[in-house]
mmCIF file of the N, C-alpha and C atoms, coordinates in Angstrom:
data_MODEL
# 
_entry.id   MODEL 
# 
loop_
_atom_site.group_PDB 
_atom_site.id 
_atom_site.type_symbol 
_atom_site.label_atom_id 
_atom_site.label_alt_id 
_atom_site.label_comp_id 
_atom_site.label_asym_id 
_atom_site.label_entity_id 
_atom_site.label_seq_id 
_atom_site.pdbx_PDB_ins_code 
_atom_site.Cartn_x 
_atom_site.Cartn_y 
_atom_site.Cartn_z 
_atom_site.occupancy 
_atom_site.B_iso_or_equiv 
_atom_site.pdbx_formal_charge 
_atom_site.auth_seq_id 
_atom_site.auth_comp_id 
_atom_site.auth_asym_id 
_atom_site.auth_atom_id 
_atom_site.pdbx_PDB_model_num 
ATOM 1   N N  . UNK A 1 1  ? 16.127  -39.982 25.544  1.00 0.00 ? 1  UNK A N  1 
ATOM 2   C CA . UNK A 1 1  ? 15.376  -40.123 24.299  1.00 0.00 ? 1  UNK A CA 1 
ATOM 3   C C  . UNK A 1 1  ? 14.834  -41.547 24.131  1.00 0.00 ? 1  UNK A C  1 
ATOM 4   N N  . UNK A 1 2  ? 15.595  -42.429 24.585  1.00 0.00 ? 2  UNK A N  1 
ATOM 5   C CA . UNK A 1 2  ? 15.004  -43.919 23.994  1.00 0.00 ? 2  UNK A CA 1 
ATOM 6   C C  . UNK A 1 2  ? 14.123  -44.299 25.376  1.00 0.00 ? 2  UNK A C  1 
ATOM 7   N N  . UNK A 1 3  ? 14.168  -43.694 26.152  1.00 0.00 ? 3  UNK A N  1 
ATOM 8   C CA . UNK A 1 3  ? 12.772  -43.926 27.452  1.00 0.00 ? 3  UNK A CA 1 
ATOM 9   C C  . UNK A 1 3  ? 11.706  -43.153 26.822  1.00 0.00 ? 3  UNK A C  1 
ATOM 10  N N  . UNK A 1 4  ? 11.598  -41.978 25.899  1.00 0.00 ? 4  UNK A N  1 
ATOM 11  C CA . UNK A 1 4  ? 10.406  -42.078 25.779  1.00 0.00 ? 4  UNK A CA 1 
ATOM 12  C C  . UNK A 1 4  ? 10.099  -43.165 24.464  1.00 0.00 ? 4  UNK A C  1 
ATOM 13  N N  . UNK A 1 5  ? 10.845  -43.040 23.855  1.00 0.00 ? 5  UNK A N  1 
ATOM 14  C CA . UNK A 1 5  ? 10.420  -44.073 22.204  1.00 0.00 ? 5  UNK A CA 1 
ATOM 15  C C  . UNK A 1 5  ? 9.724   -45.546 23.138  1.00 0.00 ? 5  UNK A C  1 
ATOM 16  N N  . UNK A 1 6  ? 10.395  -45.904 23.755  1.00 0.00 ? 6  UNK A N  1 
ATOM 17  C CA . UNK A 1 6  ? 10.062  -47.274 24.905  1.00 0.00 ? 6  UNK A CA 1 
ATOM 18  C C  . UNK A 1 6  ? 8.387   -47.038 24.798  1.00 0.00 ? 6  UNK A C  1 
ATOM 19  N N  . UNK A 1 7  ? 8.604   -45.975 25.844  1.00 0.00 ? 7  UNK A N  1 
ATOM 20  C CA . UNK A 1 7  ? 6.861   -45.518 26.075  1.00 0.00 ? 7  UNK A CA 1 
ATOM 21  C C  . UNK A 1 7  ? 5.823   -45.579 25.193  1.00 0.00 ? 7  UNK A C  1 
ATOM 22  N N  . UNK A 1 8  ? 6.314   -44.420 24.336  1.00 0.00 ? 8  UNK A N  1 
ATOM 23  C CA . UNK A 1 8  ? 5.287   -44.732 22.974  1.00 0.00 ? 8  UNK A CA 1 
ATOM 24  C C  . UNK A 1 8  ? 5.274   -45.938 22.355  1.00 0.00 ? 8  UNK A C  1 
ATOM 25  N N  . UNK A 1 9  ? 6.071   -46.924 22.125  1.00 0.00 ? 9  UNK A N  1 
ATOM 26  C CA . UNK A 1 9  ? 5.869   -48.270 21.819  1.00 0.00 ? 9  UNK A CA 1 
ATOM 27  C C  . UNK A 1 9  ? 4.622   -49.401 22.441  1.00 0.00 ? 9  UNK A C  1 
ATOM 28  N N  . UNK A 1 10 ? 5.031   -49.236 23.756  1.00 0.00 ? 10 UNK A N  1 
ATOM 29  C CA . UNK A 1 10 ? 3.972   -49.658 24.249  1.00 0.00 ? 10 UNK A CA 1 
ATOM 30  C C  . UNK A 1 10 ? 2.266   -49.623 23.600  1.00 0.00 ? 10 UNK A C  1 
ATOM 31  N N  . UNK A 1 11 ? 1.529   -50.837 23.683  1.00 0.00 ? 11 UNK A N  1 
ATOM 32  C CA . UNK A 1 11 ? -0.074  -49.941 23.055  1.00 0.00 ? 11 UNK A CA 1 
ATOM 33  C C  . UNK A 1 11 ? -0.817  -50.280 24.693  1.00 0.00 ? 11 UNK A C  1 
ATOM 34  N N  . UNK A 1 12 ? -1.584  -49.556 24.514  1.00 0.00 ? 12 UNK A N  1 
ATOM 35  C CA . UNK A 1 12 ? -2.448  -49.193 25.508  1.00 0.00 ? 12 UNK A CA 1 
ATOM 36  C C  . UNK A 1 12 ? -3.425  -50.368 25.967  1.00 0.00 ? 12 UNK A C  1 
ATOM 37  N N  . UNK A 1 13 ? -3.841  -50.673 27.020  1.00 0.00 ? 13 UNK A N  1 
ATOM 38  C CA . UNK A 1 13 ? -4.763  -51.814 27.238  1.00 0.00 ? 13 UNK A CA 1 
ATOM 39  C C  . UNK A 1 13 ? -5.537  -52.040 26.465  1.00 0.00 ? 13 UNK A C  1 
ATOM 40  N N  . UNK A 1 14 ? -6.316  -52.724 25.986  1.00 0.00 ? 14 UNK A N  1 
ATOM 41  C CA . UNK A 1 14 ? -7.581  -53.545 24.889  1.00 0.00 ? 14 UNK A CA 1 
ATOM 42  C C  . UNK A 1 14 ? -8.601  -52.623 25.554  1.00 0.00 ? 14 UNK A C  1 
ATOM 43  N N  . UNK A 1 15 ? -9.517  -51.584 25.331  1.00 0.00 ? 15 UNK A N  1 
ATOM 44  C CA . UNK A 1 15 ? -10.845 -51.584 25.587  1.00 0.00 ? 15 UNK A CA 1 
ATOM 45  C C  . UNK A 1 15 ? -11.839 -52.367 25.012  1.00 0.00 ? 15 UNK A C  1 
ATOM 46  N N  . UNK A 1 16 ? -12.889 -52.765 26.069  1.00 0.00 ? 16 UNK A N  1 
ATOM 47  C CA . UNK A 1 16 ? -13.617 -53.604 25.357  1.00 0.00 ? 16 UNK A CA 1 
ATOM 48  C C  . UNK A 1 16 ? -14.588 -52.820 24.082  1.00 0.00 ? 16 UNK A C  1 
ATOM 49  N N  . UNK A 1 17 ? -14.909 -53.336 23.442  1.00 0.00 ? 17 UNK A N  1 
ATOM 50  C CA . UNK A 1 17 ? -15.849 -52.857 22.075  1.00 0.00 ? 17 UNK A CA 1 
ATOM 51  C C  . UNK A 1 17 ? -17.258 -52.237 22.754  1.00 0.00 ? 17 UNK A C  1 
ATOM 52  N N  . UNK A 1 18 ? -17.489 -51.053 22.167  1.00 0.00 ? 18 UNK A N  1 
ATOM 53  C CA . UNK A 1 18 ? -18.645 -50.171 22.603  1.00 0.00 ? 18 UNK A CA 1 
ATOM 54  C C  . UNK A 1 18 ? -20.029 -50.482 21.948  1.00 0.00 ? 18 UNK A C  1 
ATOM 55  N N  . UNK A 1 19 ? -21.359 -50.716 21.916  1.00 0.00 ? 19 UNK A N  1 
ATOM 56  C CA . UNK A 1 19 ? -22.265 -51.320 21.651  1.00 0.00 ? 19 UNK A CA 1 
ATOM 57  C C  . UNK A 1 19 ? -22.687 -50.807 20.306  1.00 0.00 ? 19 UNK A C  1 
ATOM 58  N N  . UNK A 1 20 ? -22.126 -49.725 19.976  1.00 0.00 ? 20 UNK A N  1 
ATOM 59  C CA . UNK A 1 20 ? -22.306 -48.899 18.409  1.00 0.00 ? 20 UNK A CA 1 
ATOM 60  C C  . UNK A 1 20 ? -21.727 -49.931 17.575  1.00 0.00 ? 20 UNK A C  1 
ATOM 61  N N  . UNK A 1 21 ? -20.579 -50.030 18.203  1.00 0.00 ? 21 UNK A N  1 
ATOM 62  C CA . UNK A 1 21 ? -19.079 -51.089 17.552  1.00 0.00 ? 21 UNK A CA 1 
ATOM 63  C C  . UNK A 1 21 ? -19.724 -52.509 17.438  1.00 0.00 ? 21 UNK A C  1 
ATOM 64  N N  . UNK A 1 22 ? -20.385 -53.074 18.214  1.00 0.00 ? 22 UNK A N  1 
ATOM 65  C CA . UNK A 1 22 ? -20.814 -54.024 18.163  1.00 0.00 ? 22 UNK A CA 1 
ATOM 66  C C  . UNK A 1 22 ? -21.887 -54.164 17.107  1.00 0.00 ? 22 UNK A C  1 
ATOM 67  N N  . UNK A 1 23 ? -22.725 -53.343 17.632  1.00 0.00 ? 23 UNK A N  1 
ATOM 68  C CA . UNK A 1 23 ? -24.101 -53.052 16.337  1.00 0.00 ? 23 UNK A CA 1 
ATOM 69  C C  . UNK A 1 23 ? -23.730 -53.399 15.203  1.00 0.00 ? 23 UNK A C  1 
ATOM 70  N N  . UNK A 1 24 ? -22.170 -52.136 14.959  1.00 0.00 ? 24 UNK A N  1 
ATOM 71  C CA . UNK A 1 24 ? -22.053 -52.504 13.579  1.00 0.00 ? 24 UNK A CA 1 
ATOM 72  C C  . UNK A 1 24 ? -21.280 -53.796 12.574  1.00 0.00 ? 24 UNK A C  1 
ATOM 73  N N  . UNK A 1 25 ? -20.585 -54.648 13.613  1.00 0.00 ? 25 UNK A N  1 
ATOM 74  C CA . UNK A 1 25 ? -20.671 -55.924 12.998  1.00 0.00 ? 25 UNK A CA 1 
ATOM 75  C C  . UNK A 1 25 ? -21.473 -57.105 12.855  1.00 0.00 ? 25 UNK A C  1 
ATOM 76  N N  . UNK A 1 26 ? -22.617 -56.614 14.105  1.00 0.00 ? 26 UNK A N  1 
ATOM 77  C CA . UNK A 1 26 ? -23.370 -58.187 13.512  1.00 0.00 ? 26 UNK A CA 1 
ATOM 78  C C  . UNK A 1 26 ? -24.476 -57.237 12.156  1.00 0.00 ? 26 UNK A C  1 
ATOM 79  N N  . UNK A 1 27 ? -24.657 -55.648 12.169  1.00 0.00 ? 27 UNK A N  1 
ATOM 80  C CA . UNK A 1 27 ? -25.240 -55.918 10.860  1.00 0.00 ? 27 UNK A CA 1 
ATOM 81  C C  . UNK A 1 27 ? -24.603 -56.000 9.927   1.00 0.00 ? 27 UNK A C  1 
ATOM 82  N N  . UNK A 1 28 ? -23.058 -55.523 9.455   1.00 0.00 ? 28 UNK A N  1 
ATOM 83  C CA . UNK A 1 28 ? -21.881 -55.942 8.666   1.00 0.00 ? 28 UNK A CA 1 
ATOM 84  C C  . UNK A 1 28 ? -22.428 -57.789 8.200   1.00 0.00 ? 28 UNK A C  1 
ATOM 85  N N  . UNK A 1 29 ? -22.292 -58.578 9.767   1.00 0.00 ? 29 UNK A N  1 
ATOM 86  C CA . UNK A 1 29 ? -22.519 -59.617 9.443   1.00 0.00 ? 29 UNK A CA 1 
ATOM 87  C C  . UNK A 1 29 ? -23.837 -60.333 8.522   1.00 0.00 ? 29 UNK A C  1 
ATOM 88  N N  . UNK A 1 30 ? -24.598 -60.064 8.985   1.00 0.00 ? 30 UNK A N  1 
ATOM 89  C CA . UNK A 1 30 ? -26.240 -59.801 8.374   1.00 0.00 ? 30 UNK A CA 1 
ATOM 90  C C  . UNK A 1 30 ? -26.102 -59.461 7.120   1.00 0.00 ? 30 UNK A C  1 
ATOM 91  N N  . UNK A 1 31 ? -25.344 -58.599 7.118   1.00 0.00 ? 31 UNK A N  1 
ATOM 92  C CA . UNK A 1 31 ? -25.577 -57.988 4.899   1.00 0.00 ? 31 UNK A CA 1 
ATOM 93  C C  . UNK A 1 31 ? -24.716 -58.988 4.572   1.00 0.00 ? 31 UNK A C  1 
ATOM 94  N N  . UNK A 1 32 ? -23.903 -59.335 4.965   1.00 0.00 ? 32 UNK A N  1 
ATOM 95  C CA . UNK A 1 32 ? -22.876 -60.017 3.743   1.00 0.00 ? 32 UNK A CA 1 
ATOM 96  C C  . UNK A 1 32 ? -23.611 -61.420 3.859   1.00 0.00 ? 32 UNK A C  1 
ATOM 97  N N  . UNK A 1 33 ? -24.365 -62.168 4.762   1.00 0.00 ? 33 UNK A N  1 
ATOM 98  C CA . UNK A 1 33 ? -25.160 -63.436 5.081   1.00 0.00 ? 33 UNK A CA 1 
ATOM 99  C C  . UNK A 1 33 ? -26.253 -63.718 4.047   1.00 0.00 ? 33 UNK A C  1 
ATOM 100 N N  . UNK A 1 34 ? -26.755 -61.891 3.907   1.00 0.00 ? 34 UNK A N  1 
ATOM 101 C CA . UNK A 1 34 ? -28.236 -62.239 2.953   1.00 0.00 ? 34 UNK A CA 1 
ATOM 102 C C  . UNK A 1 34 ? -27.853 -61.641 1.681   1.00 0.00 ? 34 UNK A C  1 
ATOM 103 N N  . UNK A 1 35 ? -26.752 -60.900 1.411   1.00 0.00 ? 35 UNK A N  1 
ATOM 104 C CA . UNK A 1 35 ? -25.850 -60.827 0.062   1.00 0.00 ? 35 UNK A CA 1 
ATOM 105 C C  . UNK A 1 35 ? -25.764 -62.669 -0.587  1.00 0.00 ? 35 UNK A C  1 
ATOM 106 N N  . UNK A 1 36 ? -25.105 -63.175 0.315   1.00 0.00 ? 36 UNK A N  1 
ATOM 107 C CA . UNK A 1 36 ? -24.971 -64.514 -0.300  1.00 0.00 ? 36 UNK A CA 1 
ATOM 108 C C  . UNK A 1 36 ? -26.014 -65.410 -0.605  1.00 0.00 ? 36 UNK A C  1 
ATOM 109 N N  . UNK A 1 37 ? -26.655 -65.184 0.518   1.00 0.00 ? 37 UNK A N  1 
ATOM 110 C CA . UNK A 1 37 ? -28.185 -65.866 -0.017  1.00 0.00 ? 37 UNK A CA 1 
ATOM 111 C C  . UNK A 1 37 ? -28.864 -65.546 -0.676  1.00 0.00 ? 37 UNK A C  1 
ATOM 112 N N  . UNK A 1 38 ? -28.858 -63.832 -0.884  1.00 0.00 ? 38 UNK A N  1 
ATOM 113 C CA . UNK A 1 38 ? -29.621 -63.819 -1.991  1.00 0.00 ? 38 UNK A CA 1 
ATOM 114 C C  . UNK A 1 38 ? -29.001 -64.258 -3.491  1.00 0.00 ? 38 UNK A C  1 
ATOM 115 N N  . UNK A 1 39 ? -27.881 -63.840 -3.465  1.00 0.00 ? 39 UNK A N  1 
ATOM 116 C CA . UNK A 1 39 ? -27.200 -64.212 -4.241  1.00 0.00 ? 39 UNK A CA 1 
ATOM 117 C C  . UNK A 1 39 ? -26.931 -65.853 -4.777  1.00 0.00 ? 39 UNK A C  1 
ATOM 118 N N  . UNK A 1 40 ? -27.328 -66.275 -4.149  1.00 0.00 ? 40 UNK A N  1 
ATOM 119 C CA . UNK A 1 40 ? -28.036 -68.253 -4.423  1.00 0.00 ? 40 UNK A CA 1 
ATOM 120 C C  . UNK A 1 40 ? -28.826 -68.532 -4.631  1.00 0.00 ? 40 UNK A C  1 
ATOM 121 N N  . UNK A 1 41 ? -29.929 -67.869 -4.003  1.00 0.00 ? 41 UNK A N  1 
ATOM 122 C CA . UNK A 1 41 ? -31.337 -67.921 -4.696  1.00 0.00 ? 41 UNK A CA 1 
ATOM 123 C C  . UNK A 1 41 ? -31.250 -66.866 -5.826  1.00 0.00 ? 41 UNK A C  1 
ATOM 124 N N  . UNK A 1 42 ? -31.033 -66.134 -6.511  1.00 0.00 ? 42 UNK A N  1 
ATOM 125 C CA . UNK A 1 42 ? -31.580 -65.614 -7.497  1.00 0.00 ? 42 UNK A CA 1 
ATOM 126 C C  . UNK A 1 42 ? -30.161 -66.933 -8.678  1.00 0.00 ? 42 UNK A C  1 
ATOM 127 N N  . UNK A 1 43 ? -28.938 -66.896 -8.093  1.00 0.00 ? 43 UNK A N  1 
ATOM 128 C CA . UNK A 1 43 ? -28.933 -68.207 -9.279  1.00 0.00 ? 43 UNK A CA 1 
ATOM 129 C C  . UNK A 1 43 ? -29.617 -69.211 -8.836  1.00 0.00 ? 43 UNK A C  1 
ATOM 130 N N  . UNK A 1 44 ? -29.823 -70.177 -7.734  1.00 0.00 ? 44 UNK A N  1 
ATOM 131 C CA . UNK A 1 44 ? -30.950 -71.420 -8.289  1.00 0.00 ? 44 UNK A CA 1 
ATOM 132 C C  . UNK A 1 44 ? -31.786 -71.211 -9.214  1.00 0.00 ? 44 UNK A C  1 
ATOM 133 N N  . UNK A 1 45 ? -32.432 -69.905 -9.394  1.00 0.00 ? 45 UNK A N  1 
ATOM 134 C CA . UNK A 1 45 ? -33.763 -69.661 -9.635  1.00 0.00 ? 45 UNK A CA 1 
ATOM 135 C C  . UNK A 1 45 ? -33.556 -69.994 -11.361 1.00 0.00 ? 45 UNK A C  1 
ATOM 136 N N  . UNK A 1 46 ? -32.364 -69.067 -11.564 1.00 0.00 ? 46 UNK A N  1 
ATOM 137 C CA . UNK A 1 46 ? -32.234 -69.459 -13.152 1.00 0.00 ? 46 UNK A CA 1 
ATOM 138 C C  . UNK A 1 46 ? -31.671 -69.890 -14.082 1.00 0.00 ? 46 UNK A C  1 
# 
């Protein structure tokens, strides 16, 4: 019993990140970049 618990403990190698996966953090990154900016320019503005 505790050889398999062992096993399942283990995590599995790192795959690298798939280009969907990727996509979706630099536009993640992008919205929250022009969230803030916009969000600075509309207060400078007033």
């Amino acid at each position: 019993m505790t050889d398999q618990n062992d096993q399942n403990d283990q995590k599995p190698p790192k795959k690298p990140a798939s280009d969907a996966a990727m996509s979706g953090r630099v536009a993640t990154v992008v919205l929250l970049f022009l969230a803030v900016f916009l969000g600075l320019f509309i207060w400078g503005a007033g």
